[in-house]
Every structure is written in structure tokens, then in C-alpha cells.
PDB file of N, CA, C and O in Angstrom:
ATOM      1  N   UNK A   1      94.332  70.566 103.703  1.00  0.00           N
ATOM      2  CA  UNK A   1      93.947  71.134 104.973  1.00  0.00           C
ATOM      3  C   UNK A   1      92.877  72.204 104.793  1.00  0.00           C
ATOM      4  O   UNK A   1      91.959  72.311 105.606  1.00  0.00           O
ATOM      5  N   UNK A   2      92.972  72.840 103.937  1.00  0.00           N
ATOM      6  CA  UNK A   2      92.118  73.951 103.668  1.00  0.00           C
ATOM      7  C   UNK A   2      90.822  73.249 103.067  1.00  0.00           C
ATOM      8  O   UNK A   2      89.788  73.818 103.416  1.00  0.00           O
ATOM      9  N   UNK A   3      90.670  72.319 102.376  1.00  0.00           N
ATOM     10  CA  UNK A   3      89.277  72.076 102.391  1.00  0.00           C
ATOM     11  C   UNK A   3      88.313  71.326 103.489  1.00  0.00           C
ATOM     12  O   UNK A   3      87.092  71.246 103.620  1.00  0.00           O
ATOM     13  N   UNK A   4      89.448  70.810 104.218  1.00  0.00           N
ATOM     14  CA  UNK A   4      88.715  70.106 105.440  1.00  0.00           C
ATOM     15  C   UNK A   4      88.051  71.465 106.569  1.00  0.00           C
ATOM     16  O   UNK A   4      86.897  71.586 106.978  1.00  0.00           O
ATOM     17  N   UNK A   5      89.016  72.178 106.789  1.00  0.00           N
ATOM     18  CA  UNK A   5      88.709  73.400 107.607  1.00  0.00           C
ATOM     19  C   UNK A   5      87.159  74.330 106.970  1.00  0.00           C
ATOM     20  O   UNK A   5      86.639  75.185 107.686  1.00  0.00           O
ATOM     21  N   UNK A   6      86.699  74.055 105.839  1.00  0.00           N
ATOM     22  CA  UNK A   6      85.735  74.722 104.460  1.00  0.00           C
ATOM     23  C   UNK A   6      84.528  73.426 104.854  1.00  0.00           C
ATOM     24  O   UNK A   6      83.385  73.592 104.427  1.00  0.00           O
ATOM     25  N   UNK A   7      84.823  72.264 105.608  1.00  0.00           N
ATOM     26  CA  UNK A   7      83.764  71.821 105.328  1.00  0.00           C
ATOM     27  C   UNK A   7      82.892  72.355 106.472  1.00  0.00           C
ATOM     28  O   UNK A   7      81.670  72.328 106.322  1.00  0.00           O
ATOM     29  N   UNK A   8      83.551  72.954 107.873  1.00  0.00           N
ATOM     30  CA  UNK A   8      82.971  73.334 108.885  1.00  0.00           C
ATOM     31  C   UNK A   8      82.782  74.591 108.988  1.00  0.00           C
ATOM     32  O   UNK A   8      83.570  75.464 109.348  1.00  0.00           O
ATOM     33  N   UNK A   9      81.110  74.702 108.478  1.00  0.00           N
ATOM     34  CA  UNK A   9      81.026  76.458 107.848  1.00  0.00           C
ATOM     35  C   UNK A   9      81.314  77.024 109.574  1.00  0.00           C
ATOM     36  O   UNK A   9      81.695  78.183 109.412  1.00  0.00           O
ATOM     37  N   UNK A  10      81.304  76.735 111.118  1.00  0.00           N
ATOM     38  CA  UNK A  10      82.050  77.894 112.281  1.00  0.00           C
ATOM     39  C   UNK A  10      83.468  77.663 111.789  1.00  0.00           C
ATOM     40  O   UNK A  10      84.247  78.497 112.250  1.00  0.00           O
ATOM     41  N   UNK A  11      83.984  76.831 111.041  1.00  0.00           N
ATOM     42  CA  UNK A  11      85.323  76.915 111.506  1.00  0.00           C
ATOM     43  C   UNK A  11      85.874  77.578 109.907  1.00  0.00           C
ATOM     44  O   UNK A  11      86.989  77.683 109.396  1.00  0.00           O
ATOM     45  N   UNK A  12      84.790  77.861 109.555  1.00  0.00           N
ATOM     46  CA  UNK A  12      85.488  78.803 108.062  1.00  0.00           C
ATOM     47  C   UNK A  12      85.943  79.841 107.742  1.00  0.00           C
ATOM     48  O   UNK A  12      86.649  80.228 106.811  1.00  0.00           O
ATOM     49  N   UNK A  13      85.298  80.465 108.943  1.00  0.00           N
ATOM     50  CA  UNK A  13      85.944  81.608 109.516  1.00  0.00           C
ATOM     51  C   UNK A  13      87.123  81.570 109.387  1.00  0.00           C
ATOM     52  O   UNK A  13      87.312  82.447 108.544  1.00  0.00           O
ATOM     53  N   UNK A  14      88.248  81.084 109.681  1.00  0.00           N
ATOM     54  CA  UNK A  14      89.665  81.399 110.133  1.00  0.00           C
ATOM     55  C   UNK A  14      90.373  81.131 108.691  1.00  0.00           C
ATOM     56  O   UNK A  14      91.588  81.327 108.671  1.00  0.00           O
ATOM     57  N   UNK A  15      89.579  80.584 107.142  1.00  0.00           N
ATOM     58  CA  UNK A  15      90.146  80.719 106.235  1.00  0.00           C
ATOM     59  C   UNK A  15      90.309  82.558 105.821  1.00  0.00           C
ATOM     60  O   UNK A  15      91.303  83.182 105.450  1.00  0.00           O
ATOM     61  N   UNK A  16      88.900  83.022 106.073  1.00  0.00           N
ATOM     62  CA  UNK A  16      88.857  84.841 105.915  1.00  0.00           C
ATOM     63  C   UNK A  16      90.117  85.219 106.887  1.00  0.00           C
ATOM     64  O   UNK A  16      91.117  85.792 106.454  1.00  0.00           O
ATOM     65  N   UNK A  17      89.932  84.786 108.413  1.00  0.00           N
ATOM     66  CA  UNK A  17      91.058  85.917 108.703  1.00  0.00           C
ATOM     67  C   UNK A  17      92.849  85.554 108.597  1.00  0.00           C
ATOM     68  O   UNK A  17      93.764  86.269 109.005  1.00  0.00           O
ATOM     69  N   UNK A  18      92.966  83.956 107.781  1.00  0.00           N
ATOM     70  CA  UNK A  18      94.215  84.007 107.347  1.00  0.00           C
ATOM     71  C   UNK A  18      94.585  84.400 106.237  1.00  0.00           C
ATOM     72  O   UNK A  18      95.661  83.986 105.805  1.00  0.00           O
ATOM     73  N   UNK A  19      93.897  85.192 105.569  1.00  0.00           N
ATOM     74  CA  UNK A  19      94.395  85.302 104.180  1.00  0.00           C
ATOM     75  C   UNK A  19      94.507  86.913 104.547  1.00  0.00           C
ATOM     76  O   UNK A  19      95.525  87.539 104.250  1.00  0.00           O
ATOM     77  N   UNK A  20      93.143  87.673 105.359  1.00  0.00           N
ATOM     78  CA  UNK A  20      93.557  89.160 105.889  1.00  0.00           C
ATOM     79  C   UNK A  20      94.307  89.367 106.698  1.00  0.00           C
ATOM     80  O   UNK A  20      94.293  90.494 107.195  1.00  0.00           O
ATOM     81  N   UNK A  21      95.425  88.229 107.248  1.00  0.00           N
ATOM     82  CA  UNK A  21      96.290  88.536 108.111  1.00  0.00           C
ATOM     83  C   UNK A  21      97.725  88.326 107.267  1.00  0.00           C
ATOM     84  O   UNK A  21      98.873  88.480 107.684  1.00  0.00           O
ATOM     85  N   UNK A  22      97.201  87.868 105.760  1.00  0.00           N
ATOM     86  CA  UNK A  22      99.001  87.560 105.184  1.00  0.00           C
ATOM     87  C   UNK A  22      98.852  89.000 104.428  1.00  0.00           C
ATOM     88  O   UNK A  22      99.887  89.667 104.429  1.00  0.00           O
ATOM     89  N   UNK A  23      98.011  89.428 103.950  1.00  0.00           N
ATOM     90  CA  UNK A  23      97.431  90.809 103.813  1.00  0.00           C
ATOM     91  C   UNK A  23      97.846  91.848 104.423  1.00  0.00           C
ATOM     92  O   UNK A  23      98.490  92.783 103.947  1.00  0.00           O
ATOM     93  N   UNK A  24      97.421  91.671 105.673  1.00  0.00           N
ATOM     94  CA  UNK A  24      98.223  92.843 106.528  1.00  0.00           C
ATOM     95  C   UNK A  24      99.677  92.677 106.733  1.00  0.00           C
ATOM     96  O   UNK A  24     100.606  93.461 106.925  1.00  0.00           O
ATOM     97  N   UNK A  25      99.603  91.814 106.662  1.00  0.00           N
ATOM     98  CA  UNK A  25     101.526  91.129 106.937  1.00  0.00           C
ATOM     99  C   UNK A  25     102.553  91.591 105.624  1.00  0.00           C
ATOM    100  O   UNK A  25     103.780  91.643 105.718  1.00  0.00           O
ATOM    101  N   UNK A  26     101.657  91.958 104.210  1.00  0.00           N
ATOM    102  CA  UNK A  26     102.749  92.322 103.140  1.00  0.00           C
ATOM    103  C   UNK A  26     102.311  93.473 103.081  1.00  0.00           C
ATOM    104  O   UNK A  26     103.102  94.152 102.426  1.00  0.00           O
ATOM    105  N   UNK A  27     101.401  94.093 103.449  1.00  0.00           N
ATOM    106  CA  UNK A  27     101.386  95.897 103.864  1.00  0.00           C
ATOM    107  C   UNK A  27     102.114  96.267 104.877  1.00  0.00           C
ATOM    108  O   UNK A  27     102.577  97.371 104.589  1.00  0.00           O
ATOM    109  N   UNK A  28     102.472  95.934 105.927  1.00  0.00           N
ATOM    110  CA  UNK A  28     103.594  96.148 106.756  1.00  0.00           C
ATOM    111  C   UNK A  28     104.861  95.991 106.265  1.00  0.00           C
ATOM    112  O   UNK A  28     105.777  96.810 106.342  1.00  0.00           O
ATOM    113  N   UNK A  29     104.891  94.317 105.481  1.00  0.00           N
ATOM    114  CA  UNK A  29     106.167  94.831 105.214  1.00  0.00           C
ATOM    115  C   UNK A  29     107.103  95.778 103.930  1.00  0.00           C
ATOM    116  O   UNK A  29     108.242  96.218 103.778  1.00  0.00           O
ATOM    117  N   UNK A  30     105.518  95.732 103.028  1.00  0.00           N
ATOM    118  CA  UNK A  30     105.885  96.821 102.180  1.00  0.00           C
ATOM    119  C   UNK A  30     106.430  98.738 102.865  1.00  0.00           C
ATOM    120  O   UNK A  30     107.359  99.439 102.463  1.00  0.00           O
ATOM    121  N   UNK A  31     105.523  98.993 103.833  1.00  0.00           N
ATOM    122  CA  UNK A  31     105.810 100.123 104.101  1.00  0.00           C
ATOM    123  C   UNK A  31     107.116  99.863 104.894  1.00  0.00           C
ATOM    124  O   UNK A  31     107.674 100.955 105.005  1.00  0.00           O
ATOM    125  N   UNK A  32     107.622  99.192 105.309  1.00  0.00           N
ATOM    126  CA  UNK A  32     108.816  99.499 106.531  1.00  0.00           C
ATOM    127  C   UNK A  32     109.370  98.813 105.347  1.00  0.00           C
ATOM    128  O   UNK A  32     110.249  98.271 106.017  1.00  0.00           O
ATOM    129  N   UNK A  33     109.579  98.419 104.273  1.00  0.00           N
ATOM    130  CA  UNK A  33     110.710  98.541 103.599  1.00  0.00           C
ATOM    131  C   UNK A  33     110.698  99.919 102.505  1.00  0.00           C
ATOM    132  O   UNK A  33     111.739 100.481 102.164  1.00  0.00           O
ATOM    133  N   UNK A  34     109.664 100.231 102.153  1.00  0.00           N
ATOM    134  CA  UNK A  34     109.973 101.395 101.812  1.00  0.00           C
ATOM    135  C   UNK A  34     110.246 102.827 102.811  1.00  0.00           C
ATOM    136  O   UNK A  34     110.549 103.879 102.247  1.00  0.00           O
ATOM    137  N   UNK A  35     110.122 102.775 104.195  1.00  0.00           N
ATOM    138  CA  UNK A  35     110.765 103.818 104.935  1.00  0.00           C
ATOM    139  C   UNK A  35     111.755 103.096 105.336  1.00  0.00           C
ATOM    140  O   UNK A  35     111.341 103.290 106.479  1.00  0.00           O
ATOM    141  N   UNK A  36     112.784 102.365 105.518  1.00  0.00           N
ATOM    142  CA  UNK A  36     113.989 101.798 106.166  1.00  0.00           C
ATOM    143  C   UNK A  36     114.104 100.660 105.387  1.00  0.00           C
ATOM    144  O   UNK A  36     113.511  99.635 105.726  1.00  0.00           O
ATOM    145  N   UNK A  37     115.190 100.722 103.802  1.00  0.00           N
ATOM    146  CA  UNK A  37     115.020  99.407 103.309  1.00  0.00           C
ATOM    147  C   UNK A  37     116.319  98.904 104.003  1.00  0.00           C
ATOM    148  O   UNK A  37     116.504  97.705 103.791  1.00  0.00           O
ATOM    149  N   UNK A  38     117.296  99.517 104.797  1.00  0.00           N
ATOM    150  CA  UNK A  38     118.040  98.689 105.657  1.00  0.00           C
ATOM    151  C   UNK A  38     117.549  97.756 107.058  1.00  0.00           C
ATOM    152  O   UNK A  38     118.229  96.825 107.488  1.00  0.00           O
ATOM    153  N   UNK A  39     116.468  98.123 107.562  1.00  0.00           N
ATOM    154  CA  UNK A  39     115.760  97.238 108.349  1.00  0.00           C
ATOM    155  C   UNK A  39     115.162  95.993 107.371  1.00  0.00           C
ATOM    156  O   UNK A  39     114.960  94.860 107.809  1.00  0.00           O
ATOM    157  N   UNK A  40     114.941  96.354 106.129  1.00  0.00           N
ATOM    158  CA  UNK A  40     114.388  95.068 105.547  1.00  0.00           C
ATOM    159  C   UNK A  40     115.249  94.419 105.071  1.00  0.00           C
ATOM    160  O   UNK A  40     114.749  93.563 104.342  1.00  0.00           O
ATOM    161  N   UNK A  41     116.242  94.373 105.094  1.00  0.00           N
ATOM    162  CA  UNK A  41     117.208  93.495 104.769  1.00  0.00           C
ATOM    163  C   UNK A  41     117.246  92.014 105.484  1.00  0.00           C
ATOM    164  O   UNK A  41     117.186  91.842 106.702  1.00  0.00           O
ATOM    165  N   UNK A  42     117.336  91.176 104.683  1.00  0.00           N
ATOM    166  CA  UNK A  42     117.756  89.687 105.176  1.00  0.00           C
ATOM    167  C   UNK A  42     118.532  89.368 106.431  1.00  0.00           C
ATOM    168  O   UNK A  42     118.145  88.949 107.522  1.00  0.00           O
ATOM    169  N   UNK A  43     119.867  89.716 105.931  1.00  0.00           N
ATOM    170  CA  UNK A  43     121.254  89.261 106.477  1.00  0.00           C
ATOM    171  C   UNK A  43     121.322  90.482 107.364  1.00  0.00           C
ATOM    172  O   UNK A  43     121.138  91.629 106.957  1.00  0.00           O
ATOM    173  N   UNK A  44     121.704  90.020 109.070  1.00  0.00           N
ATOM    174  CA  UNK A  44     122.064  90.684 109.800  1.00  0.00           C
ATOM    175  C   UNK A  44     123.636  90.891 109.750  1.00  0.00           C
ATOM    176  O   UNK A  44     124.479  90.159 109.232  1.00  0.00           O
ATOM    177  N   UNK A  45     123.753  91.735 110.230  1.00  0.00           N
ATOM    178  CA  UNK A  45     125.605  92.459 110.110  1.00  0.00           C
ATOM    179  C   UNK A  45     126.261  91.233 110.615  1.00  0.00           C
ATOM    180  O   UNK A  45     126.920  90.423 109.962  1.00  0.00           O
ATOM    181  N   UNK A  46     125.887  91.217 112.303  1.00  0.00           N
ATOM    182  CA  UNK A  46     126.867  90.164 112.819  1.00  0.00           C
ATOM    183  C   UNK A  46     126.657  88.923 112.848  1.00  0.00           C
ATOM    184  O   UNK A  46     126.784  88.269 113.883  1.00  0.00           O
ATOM    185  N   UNK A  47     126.290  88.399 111.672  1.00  0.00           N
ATOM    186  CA  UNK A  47     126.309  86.904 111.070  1.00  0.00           C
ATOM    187  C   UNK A  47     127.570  87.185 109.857  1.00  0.00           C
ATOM    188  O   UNK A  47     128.041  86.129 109.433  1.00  0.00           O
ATOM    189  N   UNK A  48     128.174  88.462 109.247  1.00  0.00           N
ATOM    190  CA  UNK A  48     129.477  87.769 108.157  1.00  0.00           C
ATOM    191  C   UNK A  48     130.299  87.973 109.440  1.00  0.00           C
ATOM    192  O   UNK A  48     131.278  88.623 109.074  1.00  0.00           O
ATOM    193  N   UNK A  49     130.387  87.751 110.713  1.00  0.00           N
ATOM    194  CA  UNK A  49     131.723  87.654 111.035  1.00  0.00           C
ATOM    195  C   UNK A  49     132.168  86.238 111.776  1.00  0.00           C
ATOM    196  O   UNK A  49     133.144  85.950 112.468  1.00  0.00           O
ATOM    197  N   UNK A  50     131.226  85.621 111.406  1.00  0.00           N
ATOM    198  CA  UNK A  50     130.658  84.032 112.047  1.00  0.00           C
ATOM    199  C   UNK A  50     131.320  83.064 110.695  1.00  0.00           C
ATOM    200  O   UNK A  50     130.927  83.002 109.530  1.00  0.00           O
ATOM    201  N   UNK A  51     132.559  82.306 111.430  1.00  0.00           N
ATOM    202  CA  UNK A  51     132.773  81.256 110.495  1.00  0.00           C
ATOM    203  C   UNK A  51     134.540  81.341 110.437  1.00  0.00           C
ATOM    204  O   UNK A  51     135.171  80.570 109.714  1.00  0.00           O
TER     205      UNK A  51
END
């Protein structure tokens, strides 16, 4: 998929802003897990009482 999207230099654009958007996406979630690493947690509370 990614090289087909590379052959259309307007549409190449959106390879730059998906890679600066997974970018911004692990700087966010680096900082909000380092100020609240209980918000970064996986497993929500009221899923162990399910079952």
C-alpha cells in the first residue's frame, strides 16, 4: 500500500503526515504515562469483575 500511495507524488503527502502523526501519538503517550502511569494502564478495573 505504501508504495502505491509513493507513486502519486499529491498523494505522498499523507505518507509525511502518517508517520508525524504516530510520532505525536507516542509523545503523548509517553508523557501521560509518565504523569499518570495508572491512566496508562491496559486493563480497566471493571472488566476483573466480568465472568
Amino acid at each position: 500500500m505504501t508504495c502505491m500511495i509513493a507513486y502519486d507524488k499529491d498523494a505522498r503527502i499523507c505518507l509525511y503526515v502518517a508517520a508525524g502523526w504516530a510520532v505525536a501519538l507516542g509523545i503523548g503517550w509517553a508523557v501521560l504515562k509518565s504523569r499518570n502511569p495508572q491512566i496508562a494502564e491496559r486493563r480497566a478495573p471493571e472488566f476483573d469483575k466480568v465472568g
